[in-house]
C-alpha positions in Angstrom: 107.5 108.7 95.3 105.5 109.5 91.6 106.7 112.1 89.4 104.8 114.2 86.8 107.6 115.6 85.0 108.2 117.6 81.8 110.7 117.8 79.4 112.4 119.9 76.4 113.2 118.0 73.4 116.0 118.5 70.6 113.3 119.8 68.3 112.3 122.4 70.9 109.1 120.6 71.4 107.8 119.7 75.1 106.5 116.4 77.0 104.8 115.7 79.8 105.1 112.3 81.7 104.7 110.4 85.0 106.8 107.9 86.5 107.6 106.6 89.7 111.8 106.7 88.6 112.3 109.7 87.6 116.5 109.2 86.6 115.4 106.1 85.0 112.6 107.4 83.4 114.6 110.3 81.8 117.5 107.5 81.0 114.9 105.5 79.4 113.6 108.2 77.2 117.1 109.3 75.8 118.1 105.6 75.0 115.0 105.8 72.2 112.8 103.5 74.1 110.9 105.6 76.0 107.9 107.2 75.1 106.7 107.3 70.6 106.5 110.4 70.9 110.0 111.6 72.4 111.8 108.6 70.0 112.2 111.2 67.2 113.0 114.2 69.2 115.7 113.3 71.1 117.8 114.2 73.4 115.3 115.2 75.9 116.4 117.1 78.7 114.1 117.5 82.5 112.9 121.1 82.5 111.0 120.6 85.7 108.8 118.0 87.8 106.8 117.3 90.6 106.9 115.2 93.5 103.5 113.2 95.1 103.2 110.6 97.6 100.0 109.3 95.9 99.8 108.0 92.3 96.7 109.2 91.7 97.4 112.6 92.6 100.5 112.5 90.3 98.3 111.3 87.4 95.5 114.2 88.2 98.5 116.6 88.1 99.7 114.9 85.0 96.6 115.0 83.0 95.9 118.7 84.3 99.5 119.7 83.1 98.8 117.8 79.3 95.6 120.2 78.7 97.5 123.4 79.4 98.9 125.7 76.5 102.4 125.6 76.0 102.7 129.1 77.0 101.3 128.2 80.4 103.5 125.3 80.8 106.9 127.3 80.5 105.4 129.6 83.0 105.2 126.9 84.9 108.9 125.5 84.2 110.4 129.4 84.7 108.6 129.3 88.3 105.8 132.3 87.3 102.6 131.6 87.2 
């Protein structure tokens, strides 16, 4: 499976990733080696994600997901849209 997922950081900021582990991936970020930008804003916490058989579905989704406003992506983490 490949994950687009997104998270909340300590400084209330959000991130959107992909992976193909998502536990790991989260685990990864929250020991400071994950991602620069998450490094300084931790801990980050999963506030949603998405499941897709093919990668390059999950990285469409991904890059689709990075262009929206953050007001459109906690509509999409509270399920509205």
């Amino acid at each position: 499976m490949h994950y687009v997922y997104i998270l909340y950081c300590a400084d209330g900021s959000l991130y959107t990733g992909y992976t193909n582990d998502l536990d790991k991936r989260i685990a990864v970020h929250n020991s400071g080696k994950g991602a620069k930008y998450t490094r300084g804003r931790l801990p980050v916490e999963l506030a949603y994600y998405e499941e897709f058989q093919c990668k390059s579905d999950a990285m469409k989704r991904e890059y689709n997901i990075k262009k929206m406003s953050r007001q459109s992506k906690l509509r999409l983490i509270s399920g509205s849209s």
